[in-house]
MDAnalysis code that builds the backbone (N, CA, C; Angstrom):
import MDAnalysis as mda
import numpy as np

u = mda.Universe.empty(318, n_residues=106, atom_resindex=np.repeat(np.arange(106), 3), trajectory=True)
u.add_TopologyAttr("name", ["N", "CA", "C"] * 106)
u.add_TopologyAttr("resid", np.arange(1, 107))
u.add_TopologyAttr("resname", ["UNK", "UNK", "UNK", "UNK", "UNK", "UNK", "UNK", "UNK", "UNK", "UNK", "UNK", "UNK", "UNK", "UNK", "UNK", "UNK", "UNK", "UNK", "UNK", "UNK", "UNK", "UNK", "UNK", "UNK", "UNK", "UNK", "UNK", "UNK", "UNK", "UNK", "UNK", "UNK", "UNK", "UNK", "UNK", "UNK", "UNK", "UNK", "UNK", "UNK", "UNK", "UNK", "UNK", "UNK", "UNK", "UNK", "UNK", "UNK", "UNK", "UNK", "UNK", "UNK", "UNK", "UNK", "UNK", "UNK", "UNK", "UNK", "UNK", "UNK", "UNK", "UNK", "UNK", "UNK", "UNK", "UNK", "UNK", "UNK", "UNK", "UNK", "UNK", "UNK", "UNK", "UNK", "UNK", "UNK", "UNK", "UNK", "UNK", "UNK", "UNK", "UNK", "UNK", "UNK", "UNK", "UNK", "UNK", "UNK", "UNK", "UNK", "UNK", "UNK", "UNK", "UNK", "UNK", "UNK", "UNK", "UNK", "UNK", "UNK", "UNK", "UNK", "UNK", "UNK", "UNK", "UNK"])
u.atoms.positions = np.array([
    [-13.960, -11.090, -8.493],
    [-13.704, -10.144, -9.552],
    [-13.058, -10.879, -10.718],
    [-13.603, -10.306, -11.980],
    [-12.776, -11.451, -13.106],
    [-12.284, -10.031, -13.434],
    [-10.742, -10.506, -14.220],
    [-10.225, -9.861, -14.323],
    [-9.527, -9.908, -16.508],
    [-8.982, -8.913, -16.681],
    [-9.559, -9.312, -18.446],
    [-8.135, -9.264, -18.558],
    [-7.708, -9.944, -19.671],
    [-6.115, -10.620, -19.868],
    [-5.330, -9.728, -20.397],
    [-5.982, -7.719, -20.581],
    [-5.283, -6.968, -21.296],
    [-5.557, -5.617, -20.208],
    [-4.276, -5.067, -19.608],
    [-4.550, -3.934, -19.033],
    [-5.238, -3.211, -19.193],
    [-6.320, -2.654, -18.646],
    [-6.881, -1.156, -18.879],
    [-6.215, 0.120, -18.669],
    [-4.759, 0.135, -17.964],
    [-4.079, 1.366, -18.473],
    [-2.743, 0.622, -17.782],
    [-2.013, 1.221, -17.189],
    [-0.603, 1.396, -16.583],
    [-0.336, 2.541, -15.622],
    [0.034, 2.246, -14.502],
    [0.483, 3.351, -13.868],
    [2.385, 3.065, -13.522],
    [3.086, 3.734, -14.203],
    [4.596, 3.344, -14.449],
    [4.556, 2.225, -15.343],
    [4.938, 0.980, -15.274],
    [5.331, -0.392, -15.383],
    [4.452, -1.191, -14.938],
    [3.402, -0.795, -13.754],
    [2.362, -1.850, -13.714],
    [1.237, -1.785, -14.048],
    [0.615, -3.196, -14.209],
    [-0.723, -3.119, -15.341],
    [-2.005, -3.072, -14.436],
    [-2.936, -2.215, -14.665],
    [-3.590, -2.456, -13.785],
    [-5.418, -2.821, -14.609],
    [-5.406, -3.779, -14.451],
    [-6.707, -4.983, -14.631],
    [-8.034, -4.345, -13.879],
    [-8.898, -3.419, -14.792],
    [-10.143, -2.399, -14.238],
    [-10.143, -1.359, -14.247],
    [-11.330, -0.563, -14.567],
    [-11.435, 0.915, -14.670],
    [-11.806, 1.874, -13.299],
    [-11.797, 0.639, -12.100],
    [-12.036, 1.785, -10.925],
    [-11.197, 1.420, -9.920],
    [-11.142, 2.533, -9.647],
    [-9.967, 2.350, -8.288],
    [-10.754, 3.013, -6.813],
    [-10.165, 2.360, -5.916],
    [-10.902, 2.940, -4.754],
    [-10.323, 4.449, -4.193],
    [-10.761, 5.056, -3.943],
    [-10.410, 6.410, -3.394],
    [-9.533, 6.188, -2.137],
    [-8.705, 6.972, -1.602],
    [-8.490, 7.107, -0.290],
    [-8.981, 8.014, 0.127],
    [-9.681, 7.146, 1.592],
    [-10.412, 8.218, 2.393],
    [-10.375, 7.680, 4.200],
    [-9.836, 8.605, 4.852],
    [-9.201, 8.477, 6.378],
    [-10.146, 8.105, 6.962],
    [-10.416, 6.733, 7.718],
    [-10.854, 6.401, 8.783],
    [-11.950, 5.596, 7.999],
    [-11.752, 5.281, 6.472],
    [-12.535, 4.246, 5.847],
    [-11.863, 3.215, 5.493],
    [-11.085, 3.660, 4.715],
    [-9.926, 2.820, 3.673],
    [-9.175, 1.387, 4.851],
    [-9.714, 1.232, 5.374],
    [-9.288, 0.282, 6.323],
    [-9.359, -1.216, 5.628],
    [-8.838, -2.195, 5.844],
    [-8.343, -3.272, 5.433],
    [-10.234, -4.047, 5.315],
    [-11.261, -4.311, 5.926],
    [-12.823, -4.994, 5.358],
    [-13.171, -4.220, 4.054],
    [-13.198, -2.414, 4.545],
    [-13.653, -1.888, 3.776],
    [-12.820, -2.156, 2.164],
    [-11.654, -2.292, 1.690],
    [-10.900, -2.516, 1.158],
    [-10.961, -3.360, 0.117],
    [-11.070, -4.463, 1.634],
    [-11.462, -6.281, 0.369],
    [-12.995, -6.188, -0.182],
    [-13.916, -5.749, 0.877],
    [-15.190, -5.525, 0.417],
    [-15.120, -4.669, -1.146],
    [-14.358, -3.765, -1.159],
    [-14.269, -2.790, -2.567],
    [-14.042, -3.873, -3.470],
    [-12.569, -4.500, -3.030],
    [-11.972, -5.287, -4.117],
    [-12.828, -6.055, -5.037],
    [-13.771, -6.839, -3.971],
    [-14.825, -8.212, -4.816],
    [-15.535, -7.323, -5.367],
    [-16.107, -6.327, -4.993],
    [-17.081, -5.205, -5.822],
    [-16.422, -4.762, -7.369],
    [-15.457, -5.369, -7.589],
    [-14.626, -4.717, -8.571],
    [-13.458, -3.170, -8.659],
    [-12.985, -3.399, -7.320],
    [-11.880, -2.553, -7.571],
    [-10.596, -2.816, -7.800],
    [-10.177, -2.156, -9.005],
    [-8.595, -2.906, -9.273],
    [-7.668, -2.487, -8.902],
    [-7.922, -1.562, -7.985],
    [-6.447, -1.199, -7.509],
    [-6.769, -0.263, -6.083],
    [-5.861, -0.348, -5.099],
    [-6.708, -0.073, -3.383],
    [-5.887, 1.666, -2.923],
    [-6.108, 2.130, -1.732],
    [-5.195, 3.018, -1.283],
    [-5.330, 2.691, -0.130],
    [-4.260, 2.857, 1.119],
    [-4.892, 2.813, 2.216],
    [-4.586, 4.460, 3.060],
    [-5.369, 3.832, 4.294],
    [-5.730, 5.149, 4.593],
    [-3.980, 5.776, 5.104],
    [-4.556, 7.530, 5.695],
    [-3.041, 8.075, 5.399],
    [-1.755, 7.608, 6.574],
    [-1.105, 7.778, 6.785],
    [-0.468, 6.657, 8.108],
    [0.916, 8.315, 7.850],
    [1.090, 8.813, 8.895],
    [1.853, 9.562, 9.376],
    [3.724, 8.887, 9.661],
    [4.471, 9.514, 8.368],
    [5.977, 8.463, 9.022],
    [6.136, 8.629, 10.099],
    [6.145, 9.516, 11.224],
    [6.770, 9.162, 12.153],
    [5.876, 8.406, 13.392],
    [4.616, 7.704, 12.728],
    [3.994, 7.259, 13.572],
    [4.500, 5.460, 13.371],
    [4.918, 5.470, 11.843],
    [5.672, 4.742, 11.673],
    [6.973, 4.082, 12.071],
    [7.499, 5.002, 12.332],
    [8.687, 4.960, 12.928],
    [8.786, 4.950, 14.643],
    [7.686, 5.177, 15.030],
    [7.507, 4.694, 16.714],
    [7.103, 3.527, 16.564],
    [6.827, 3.105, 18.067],
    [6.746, 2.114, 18.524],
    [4.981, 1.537, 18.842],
    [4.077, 2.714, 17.928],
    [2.637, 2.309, 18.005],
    [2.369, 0.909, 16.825],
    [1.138, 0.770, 17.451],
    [0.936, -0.533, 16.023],
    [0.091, 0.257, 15.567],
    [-0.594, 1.368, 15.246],
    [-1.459, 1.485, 14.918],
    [-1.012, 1.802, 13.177],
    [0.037, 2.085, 12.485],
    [0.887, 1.976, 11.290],
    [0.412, 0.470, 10.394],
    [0.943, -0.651, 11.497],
    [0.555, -1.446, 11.009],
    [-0.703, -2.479, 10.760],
    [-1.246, -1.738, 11.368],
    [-2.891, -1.946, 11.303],
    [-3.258, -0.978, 10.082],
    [-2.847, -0.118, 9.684],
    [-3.389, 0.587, 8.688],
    [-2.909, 0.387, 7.364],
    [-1.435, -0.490, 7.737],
    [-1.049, -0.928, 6.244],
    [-0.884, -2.601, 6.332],
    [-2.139, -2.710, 7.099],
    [-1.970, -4.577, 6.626],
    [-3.083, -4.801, 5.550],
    [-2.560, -5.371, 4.629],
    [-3.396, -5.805, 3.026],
    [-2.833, -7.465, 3.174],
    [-3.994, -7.981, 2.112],
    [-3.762, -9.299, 1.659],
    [-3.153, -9.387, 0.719],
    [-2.636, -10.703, 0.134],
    [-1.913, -10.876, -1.143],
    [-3.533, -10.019, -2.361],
    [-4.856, -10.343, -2.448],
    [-5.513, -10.500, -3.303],
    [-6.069, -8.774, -3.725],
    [-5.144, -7.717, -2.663],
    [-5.577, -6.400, -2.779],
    [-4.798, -5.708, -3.959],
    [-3.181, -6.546, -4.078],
    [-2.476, -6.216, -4.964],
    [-3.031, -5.640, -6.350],
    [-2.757, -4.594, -7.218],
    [-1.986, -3.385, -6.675],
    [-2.015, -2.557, -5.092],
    [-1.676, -2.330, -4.511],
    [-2.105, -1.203, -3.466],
    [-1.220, 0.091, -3.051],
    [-1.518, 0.944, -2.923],
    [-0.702, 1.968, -2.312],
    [-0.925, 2.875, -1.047],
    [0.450, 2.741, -0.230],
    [0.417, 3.102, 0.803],
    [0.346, 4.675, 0.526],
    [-0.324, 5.187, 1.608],
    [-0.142, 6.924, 1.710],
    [0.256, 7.385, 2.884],
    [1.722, 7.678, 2.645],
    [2.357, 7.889, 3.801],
    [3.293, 9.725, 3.965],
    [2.667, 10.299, 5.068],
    [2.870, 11.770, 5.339],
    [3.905, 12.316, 6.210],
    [4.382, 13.699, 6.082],
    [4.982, 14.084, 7.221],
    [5.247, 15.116, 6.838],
    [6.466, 16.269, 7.990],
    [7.023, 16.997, 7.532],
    [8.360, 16.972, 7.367],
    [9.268, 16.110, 8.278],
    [10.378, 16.268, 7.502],
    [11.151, 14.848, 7.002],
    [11.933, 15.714, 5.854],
    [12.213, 14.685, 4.720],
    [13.327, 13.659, 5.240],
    [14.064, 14.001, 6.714],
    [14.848, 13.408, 7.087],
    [14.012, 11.442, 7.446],
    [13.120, 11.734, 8.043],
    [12.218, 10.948, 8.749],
    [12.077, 9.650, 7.583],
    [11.348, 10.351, 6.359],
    [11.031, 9.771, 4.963],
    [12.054, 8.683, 4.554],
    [13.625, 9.422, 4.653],
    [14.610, 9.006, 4.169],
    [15.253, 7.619, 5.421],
    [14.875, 8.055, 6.466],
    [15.263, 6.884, 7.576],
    [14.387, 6.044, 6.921],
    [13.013, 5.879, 7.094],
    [11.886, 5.066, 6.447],
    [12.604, 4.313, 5.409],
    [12.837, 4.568, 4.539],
    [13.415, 4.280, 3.218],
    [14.283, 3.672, 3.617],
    [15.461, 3.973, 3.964],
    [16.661, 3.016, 4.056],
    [15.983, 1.606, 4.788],
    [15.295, 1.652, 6.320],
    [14.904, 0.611, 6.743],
    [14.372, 0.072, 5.724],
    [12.936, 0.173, 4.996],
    [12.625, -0.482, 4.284],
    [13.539, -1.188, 3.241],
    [14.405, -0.888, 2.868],
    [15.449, -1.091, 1.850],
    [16.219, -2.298, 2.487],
    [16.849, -1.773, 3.762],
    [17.394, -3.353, 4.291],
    [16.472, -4.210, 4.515],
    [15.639, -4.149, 5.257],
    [14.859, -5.227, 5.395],
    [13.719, -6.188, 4.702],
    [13.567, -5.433, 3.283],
    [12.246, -5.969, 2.673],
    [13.637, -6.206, 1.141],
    [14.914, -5.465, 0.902],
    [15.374, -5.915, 0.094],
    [16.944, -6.580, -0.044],
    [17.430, -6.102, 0.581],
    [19.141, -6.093, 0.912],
    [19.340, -7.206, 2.526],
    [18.680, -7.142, 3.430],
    [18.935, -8.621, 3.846],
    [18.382, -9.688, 3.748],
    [17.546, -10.226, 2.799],
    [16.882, -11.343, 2.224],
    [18.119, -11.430, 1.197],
    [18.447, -11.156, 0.534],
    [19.643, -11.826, -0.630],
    [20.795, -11.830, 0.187],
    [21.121, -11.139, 1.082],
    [22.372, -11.251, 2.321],
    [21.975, -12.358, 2.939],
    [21.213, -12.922, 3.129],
    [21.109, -14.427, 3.909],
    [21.105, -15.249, 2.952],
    [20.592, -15.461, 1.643],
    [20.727, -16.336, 1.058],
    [21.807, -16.804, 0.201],
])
């Protein structure tokens, strides 16, 4: 995919390089189907929907649904439930571990 040196729009703060984006759609959006989009020209991915508290057990099947490559970047996870307590555990973990103990070790 070539990509052109001036955003085609913004979603918040990031630029996103192409006018199509891939849809999310359950039990497609899987990590071949994905990269296959990408080289086709998609600039930006979704993956499929991943349930928090399936997240928050002890299945892999979470992380099989949110493993991407560096080259999928932008991507967005779509992640569901019903309660907001669950969301908010999610969050904090993610918070220590992907931001607050990496600068605590270093």
């Amino acid at each position: 995919m070539t990509e052109s040196k001036t955003p085609n729009f913004y979603i918040r703060d990031l630029p996103i390089y192409g006018d199509a984006i891939l849809a999310p759609m359950d039990g497609y959006s899987d990590w071949p189907f994905r990269s296959l989009c990408r080289e086709l020209g998609s600039a930006m991915s979704y993956t499929e929907f991943i349930k928090v508290e399936k997240i928050l057990s002890k299945s892999k099947q979470p992380a099989k649904r949110m493993y991407f490559n560096e080259p999928e970047r932008p991507i967005t996870f779509q992640i569901y439930g019903e309660m907001l307590l669950l969301f908010l555990l999610l969050l904090l973990i993610f918070f220590l571990f992907f931001w607050a103990l990496p600068r605590w070790s270093s």
